[in-house]
N, C-alpha and C positions, 0 to 999 in steps of 0.2 A: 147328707151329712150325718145322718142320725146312725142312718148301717152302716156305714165308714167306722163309728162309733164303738157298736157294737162290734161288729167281724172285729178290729183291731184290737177289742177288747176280749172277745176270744181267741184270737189267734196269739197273742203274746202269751195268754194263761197257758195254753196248750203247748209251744214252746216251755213256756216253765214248767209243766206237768210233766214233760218229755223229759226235761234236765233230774228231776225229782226222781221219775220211775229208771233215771238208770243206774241212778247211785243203789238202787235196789236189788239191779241185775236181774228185770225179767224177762222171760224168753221174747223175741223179737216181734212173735204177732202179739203180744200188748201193747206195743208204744200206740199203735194207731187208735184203736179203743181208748186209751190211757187221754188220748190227745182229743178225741172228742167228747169221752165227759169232762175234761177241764175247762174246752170250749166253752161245752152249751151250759154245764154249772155257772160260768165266771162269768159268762154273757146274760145269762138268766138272772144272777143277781144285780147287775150293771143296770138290766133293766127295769127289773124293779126299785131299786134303790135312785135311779135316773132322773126317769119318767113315771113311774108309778107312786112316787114319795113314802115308799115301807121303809123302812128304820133298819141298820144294818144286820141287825138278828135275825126278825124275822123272814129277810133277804136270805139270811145265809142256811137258815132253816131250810127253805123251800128248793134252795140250788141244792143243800146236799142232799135232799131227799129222791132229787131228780138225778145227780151223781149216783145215789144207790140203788134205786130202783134201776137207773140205765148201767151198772155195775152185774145186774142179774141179768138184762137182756144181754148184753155183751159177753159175759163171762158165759154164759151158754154156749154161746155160737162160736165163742174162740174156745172153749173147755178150759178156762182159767178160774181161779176162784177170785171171788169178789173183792178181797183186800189187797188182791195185784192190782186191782183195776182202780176203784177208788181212794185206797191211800195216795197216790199219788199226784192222782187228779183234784182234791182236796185241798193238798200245801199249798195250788197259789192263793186260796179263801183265808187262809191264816192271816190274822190279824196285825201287819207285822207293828204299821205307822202307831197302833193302842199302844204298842209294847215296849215299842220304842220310847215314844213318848210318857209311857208308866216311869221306865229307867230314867230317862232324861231329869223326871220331876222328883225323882225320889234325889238325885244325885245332887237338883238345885237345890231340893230344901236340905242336905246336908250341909250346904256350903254356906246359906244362908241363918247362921246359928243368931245371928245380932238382930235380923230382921223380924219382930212376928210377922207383920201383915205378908212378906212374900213369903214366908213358912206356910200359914195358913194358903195362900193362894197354890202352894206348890203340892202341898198337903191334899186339897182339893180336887188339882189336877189328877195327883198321883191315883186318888181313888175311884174317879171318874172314867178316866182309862183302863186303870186293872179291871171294871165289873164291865166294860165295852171289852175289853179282848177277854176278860174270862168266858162272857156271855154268847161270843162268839166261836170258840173254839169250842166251848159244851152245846152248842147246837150242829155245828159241822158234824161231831161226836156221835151227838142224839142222828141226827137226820141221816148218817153212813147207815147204823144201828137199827134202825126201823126196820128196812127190808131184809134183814137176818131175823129180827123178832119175829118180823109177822110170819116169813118163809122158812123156817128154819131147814126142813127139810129140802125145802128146793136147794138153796143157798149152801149147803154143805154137799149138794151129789153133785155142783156145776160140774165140777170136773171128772165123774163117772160115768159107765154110760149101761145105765140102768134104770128101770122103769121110773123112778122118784125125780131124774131128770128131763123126762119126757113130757 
């Protein structure tokens, strides 16, 4: 039941990574790349966040570092650059249910002008969730970012084919 868990939890991100990388329009041998680091990104944090009990940042850290660095393996072997590959693969990690629910609380504590105690609870909510989706879209961020930092050179010849790509 547990790899029923995961696979499904990869496989639906990688659909979503699919649907993402096409509103982009990149050439056709990226969908499959595209599709396996959203995979093993979304299943990798699935699993940490699961079965491991790490906390959804530092989950979301370690998947996108794993989307980037497997962004440079891939993007080699297809000659793609690296933001073909993990921008897309990324968007299904976005935070959506934080952000959601940021909106949700900001929009009840407007309504609730007469009430403090649900102001303050809403209040609460709202800032609770903004520093969980803020904290998590600046690590997907950080974690794409790393393997450009560290690689630079590699990371800009992917798609040349010239000794710096070798």
């Amino acid at each position: 039941m547990i790899a029923l868990d995961i696979l499904s939890d990869g496989f639906f991100a990688a659909i979503a990574a699919i649907g993402f990388g096409a509103i982009s329009d990149p050439p056709l041998k990226a969908f499959r790349p595209i599709a396996i680091l959203a995979a093993i990104g979304h299943a990798c944090r699935f699993c940490l966040m699961t079965y491991g009990g790490v906390e959804i940042a530092a989950a979301t850290l370690f998947a996108s570092l794993l989307c980037g660095f497997g962004s440079l393996l891939l993007g080699k072997r297809q000659r793609l650059p690296m933001t073909v590959l993990y921008v897309p693969a990324l968007l299904p990690m976005v935070p959506g249910k934080y952000a959601y629910n940021m909106i949700f609380a900001q929009i009840m504590y407007l309504h609730s002008i007469d009430d403090p105690s649900a102001r303050a609870l809403y209040m609460d909510t709202f800032f609770s969730q903004s520093m969980t989706a803020i904290t998590v879209v600046f690590m997907l961020a950080l974690g794409a970012m790393i393997p450009m930092l560290l690689f630079p050179n590699y990371a800009y010849a992917l798609t040349r084919s010239n000794k710096l790509s070798r």
